[in-house]
N, C-alpha and C positions, 0 to 999 in steps of 0.2 A: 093834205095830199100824202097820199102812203109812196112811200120810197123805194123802191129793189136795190137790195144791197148785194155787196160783190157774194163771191161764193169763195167758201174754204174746202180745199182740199187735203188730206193727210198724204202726205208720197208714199207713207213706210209700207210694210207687210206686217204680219204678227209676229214673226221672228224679230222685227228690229224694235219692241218692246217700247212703243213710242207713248207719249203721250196726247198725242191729239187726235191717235184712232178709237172711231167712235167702241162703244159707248164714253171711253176717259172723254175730260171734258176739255180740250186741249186747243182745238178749233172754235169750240164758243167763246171760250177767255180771250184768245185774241182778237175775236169778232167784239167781245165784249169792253177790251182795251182800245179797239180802233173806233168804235160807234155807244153811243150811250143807249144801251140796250134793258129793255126791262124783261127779265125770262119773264116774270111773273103771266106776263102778258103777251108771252111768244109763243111758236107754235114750233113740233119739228113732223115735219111730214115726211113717212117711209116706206116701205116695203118691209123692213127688215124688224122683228120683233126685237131680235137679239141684241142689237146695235142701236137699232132708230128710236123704240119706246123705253130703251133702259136710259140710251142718253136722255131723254125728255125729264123722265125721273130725276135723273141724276143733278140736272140744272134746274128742276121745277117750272119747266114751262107743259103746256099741254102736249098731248102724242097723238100723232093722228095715224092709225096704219091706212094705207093706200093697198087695196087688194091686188094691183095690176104686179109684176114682177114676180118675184117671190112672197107676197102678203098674205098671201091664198095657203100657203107652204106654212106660214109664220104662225098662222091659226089653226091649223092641224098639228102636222109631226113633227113641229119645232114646237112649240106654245110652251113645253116643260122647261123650254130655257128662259123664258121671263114672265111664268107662269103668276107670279105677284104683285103683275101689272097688269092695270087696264089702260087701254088708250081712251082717251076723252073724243075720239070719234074713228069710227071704223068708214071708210069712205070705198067705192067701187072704184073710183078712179080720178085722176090729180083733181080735174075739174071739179066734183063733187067735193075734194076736199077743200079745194078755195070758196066754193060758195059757202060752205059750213064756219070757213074763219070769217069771209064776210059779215054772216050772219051772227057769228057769235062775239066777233068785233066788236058791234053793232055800229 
């Protein structure tokens, strides 16, 4: 039976040079201190190219962009800022991206 674990927040801004605003990896290390976590085998679902599929890199789990929010933006006139990454699934919207980890879950 698959679990819902809590959710990590960063409080800071990028002025306060923190380490657990995404992309750093600052909020999965504690997620990853508090739960026996396997990236290899996680996923990070975003909007955000900049942020959501660098962090994905960064920890080695998969990157899913989510096109609803900003994703749409992330694949156009942003793309040059994490132009080195592919996400492992481009999804229309959250739902689409859960069925895609279901599926590749298996």
């Amino acid at each position: 039976m698959h679990t819902l674990m809590p959710s990590y927040c960063c409080p800071h801004t990028d002025a306060d040079y923190c380490a657990c605003r995404k992309p750093l990896t600052g909020m999965v290390d504690t997620a990853c201190k508090d739960f026996e976590i396997d990236l290899k085998n996680s996923y990070v679902v975003g909007d955000m190219g900049m942020s959501d599929m660098v962090l994905a890199r960064n920890i080695g789990a998969k990157g899913i962009l989510v096109l609803t929010g900003v994703g749409k933006g992330g694949l156009n006139e942003y793309r040059y800022t994490w132009q080195e990454i592919e996400p492992s699934f481009i999804a229309d919207n959250l739902l689409d991206a859960a069925k895609y980890i279901v599926k590749d879950a298996g």
